[in-house]
C-alpha positions in Angstrom: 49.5 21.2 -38.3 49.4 17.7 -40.0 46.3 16.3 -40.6 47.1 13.2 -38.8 48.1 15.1 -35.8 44.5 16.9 -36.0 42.6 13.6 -36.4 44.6 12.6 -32.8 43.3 15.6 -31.2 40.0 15.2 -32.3 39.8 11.3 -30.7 41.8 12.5 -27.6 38.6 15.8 -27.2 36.0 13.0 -28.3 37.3 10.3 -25.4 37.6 13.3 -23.3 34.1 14.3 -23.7 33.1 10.6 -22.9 35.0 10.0 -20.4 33.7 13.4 -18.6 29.9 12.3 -19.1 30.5 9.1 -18.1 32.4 10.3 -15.0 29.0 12.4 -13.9 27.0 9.9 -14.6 28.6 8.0 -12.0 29.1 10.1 -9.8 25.2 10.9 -9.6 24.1 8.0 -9.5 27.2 6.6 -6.8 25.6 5.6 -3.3 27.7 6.4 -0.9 28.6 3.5 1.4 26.4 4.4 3.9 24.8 1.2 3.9 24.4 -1.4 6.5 24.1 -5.4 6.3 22.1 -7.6 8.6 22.3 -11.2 8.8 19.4 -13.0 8.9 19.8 -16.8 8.1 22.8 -19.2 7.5 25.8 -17.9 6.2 26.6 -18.3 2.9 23.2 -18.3 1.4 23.1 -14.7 0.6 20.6 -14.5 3.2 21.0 -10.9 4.0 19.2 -7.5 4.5 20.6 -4.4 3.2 19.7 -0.8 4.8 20.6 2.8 3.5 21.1 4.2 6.5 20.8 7.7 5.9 17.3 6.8 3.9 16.3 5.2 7.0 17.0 7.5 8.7 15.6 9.7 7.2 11.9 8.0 7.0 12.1 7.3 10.6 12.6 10.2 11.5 9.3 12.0 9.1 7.3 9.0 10.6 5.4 10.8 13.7 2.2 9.3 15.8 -0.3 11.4 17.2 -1.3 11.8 21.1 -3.3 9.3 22.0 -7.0 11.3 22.5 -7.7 11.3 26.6 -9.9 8.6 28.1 -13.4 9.6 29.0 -15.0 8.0 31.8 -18.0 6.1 30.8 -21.5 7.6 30.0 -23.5 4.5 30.9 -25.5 5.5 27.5 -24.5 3.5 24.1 -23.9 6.3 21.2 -27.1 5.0 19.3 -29.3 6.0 22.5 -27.7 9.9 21.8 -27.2 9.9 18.5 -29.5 9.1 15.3 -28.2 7.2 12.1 -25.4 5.8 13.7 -24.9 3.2 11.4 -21.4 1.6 12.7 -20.4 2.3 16.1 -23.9 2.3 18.1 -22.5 -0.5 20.8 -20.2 2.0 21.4 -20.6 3.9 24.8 -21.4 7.7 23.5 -17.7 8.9 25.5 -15.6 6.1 23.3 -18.1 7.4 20.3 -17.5 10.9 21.1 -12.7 9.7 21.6 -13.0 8.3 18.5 -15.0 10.8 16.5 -12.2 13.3 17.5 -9.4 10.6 16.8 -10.6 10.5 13.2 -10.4 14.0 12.4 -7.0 14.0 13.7 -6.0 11.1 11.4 -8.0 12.0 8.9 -8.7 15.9 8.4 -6.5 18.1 11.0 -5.9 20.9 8.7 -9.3 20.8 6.4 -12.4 21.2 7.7 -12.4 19.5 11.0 -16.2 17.7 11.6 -17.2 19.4 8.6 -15.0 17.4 6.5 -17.7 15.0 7.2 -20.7 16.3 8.3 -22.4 19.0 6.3 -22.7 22.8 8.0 -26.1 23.4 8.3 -27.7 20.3 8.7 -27.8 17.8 11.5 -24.8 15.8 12.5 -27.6 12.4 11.4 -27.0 13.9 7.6 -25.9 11.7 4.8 -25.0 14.5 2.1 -21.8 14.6 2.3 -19.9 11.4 0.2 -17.1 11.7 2.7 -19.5 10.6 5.7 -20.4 7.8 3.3 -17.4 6.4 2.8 -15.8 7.3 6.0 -18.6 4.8 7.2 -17.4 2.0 5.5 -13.9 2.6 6.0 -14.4 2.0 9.8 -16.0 -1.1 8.6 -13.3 -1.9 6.6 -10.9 -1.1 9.3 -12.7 -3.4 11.9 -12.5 -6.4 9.0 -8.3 -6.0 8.7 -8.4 -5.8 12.8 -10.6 -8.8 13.3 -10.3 -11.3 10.3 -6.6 -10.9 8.8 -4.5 -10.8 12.0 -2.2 -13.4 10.6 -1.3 -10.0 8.6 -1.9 -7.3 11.0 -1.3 -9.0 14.6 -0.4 -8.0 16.7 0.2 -4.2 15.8 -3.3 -4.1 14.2 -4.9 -0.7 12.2 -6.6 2.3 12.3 -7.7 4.7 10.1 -3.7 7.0 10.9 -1.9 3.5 9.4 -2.8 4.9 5.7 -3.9 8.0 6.1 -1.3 9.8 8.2 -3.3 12.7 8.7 -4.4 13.6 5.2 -7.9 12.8 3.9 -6.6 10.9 0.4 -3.8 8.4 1.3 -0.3 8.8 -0.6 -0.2 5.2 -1.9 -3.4 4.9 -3.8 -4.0 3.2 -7.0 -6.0 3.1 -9.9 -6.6 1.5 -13.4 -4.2 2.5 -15.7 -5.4 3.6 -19.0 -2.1 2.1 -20.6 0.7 3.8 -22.3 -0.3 4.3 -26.0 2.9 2.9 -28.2 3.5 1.4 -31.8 4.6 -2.0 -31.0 6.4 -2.6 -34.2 7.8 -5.9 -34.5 7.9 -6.7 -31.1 4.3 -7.0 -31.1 2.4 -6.7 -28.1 5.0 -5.5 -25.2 2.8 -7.1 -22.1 3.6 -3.7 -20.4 6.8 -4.2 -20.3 9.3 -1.6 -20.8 7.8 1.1 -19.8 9.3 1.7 -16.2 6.7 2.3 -13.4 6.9 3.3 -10.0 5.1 0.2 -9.4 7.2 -1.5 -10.2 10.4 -0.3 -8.9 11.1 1.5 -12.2 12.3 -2.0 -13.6 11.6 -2.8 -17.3 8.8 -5.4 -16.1 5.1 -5.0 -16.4 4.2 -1.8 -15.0 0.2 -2.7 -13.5 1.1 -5.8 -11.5 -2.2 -4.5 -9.6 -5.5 -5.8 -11.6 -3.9 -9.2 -11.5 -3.2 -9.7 -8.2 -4.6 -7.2 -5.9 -8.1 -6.5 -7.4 -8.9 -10.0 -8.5 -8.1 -13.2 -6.9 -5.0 -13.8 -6.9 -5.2 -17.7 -6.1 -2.6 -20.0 -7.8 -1.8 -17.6 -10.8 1.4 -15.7 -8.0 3.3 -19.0 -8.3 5.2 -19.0 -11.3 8.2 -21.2 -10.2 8.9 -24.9 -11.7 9.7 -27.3 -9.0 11.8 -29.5 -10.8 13.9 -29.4 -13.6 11.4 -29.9 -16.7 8.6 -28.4 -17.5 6.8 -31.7 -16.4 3.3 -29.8 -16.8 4.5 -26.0 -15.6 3.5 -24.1 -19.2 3.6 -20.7 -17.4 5.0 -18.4 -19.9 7.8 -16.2 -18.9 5.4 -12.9 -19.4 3.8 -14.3 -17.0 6.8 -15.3 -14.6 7.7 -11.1 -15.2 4.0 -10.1 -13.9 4.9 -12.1 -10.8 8.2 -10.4 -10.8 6.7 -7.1 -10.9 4.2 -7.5 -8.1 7.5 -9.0 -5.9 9.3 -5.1 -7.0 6.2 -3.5 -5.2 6.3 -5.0 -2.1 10.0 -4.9 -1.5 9.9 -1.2 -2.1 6.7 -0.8 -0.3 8.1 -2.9 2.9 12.0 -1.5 2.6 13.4 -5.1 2.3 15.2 -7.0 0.0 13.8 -10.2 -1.6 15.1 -12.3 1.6 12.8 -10.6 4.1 10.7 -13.3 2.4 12.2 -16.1 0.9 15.7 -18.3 1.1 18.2 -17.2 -1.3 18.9 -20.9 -2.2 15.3 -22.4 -2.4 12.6 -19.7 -3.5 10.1 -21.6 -3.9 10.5 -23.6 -0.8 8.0 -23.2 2.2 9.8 -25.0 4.4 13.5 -22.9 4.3 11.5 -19.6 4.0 11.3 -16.9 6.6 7.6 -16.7 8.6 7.6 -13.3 7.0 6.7 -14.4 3.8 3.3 -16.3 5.3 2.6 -13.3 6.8 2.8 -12.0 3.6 0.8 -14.8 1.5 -1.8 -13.3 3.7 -1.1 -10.0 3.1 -1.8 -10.1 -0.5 -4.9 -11.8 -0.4 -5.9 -9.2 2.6 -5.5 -6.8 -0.1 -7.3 -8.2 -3.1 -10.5 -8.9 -0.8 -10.1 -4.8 0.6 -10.5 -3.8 -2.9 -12.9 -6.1 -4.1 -15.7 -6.0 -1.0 -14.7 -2.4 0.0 -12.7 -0.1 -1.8 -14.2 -0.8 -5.2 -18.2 -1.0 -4.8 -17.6 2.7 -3.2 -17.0 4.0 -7.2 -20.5 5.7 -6.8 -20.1 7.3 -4.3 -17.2 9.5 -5.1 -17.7 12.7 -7.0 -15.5 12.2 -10.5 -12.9 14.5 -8.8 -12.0 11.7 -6.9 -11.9 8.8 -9.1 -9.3 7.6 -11.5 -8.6 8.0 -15.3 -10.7 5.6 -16.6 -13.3 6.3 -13.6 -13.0 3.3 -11.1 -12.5 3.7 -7.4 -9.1 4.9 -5.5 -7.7 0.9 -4.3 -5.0 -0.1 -2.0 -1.8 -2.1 -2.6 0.9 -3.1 -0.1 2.2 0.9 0.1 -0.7 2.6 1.1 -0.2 0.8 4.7 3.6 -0.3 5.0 4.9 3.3 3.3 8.3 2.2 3.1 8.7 0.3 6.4 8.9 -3.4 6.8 6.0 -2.9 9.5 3.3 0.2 8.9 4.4 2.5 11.5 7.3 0.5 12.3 4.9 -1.1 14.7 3.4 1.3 16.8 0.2 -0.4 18.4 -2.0 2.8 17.9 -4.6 -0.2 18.1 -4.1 -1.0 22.0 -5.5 2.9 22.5 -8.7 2.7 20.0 -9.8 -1.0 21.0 -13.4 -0.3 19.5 -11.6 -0.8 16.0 -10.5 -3.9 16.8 -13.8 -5.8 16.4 -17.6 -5.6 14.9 -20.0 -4.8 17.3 -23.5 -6.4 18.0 -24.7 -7.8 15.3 -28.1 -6.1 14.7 -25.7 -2.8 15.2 -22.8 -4.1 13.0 -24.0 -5.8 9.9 -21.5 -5.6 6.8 -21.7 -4.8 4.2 -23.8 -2.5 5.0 -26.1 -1.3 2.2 -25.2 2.7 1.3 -27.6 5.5 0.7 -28.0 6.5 -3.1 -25.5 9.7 -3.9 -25.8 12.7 -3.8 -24.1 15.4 -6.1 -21.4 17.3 -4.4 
């Protein structure tokens, strides 16, 4: 065999090899052409949704809503006349107190300990001990404040405590601080976060905590990153910055299922005007979220027994997933509101007084 004719085998076995692992490469990563498109502005503006229908599917199909718990005919007795250290729902008449009570551990706890997941066994159902009791508390609150302030968010579909819990006690799509991922930046010097691909952010190469910035703080003016004309003409956002916005926008449209035109017009971005109402509903959204976190979610960090807070020790917090789970509407808009109407509203105001101030903490 000439050595020539050696070489050519070796490059024809090489290419081969190549062309092999490019081959599977594709084909694992190929979507089938399952997928549907739906029109939803002018033609020709690329204003267009596009649906995996097998995914959808799919998540339709693992989204399930609980029985509505039976009405009770009314007592005549308010619950805080039955009950002591009813802190929250004392207006309530003690047979919607009593519905609701058994709602919540279906949402909340079906499989755990029931009531107990809550209240302590032993000790009377007025006990504090437990953290869970403590925080359930203000979650209600919390609950009442999305159902009663944000409704150009929420209406008319509303919450309850099922929209994020889905019958678990911890939420799937919960956040925390992240510690950062430790790496030499070389000569690149500091990376900004970026490139190091995140859930959070649609495993993109952009920053990968678009949280602290814009759901924990306020997010005010620092979202719009956009010029509106041609030249800088006073705009010095930095393009880091631009790719933090960017990052947050990769969230949401995972979250909510959607492409970037559920929001905005594929020729004007930036323009109110041309833009679809959903992405008002979503200015609101966002801000909904930052004040969650910052009058509820966060202030509960003493409460929680280590086990339950994050790597660096802060509070579990909410982003756009821990309600929408993948659908453009949580639920896909089941009212489970229009069944639990006591959520829907604070109640007296020497019964209903938030923030309410919470009892010191107890070890668990």
């Amino acid at each position: 065999m000439s050595e020539r004719y050696a070489w050519s085998n070796f490059w024809l076995g090489l290419g081969g090899a190549v062309a092999a692992v490019v081959g599977v490469g594709i084909v694992s990563t190929f979507e089938w052409p399952d997928t549907e498109s739906v029109q939803v502005g002018y033609r020709g503006n690329g204003m267009v949704q596009i649906y995996n229908q097998v995914s959808l599917a799919n998540q339709v199909a693992q989204t399930s809503f609980p029985e509505p718990e039976p009405v009770i005919e009314p007592a005549g007795l308010v619950a805080s006349e039955i009950y002591d250290n009813v802190q929250v729902l004392g207006h309530l008449d003690v047979s919607d107190f009593n519905r609701l009570m058994l709602a919540i551990t279906t949402w909340v706890a079906p499989e755990e300990q029931g009531c107990l997941y809550c209240h302590a066994e032993g000790e009377e159902l007025s006990s504090d001990s437990l953290y869970t009791k403590r925080v359930a508390r203000r979650m209600i609150q919390m609950t009442m404040t999305v159902n009663q302030e944000w409704d150009q968010h929420v209406a008319p579909t509303g919450v309850t405590c099922y929209t994020c819990h889905r019958g678990q006690p911890v939420p799937d799509n919960i956040w925390f601080l992240d510690p950062g991922q430790w790496r030499t930046t070389g000569l690149v010097g500091n990376p900004a976060g970026q490139n190091m691909p995140a859930t959070a952010a649609g495993l993109s190469s952009l920053p990968f905590d678009p949280f602290v910035t814009f759901l924990e703080e306020d997010p005010g003016s620092s979202i719009r990153v956009a010029g509106l004309e041609a030249l800088p003409n006073g705009n010095r956002t930095s393009i880091k910055q631009t790719e933090w916005t960017y990052s947050l926008m990769m969230h949401m449209s995972t979250s909510l299922g959607v492409n970037c035109t559920f929001c905005h017009n594929s020729r004007a971005f930036s323009d109110w005007e041309q833009s679809p109402v959903q992405r008002t509903t979503a200015w609101h959204g966002i801000r909904m979220v930052s004040e969650l976190n910052a009058d509820y979610l966060n202030p509960l960090q003493n409460e929680y027994p280590a086990i339950r807070l994050g790597p660096t020790g802060d509070a579990p917090k909410a982003n756009c997933a821990t309600c929408h789970q993948g659908a453009y509407k949580p639920l896909y808009g089941y009212e489970m509101l229009v069944d639990y109407p006591s959520l829907a509203q604070y109640g007296p105001p020497e019964l209903q007084d938030p923030p309410m101030a919470m009892p010191a903490a107890t070890s668990q």
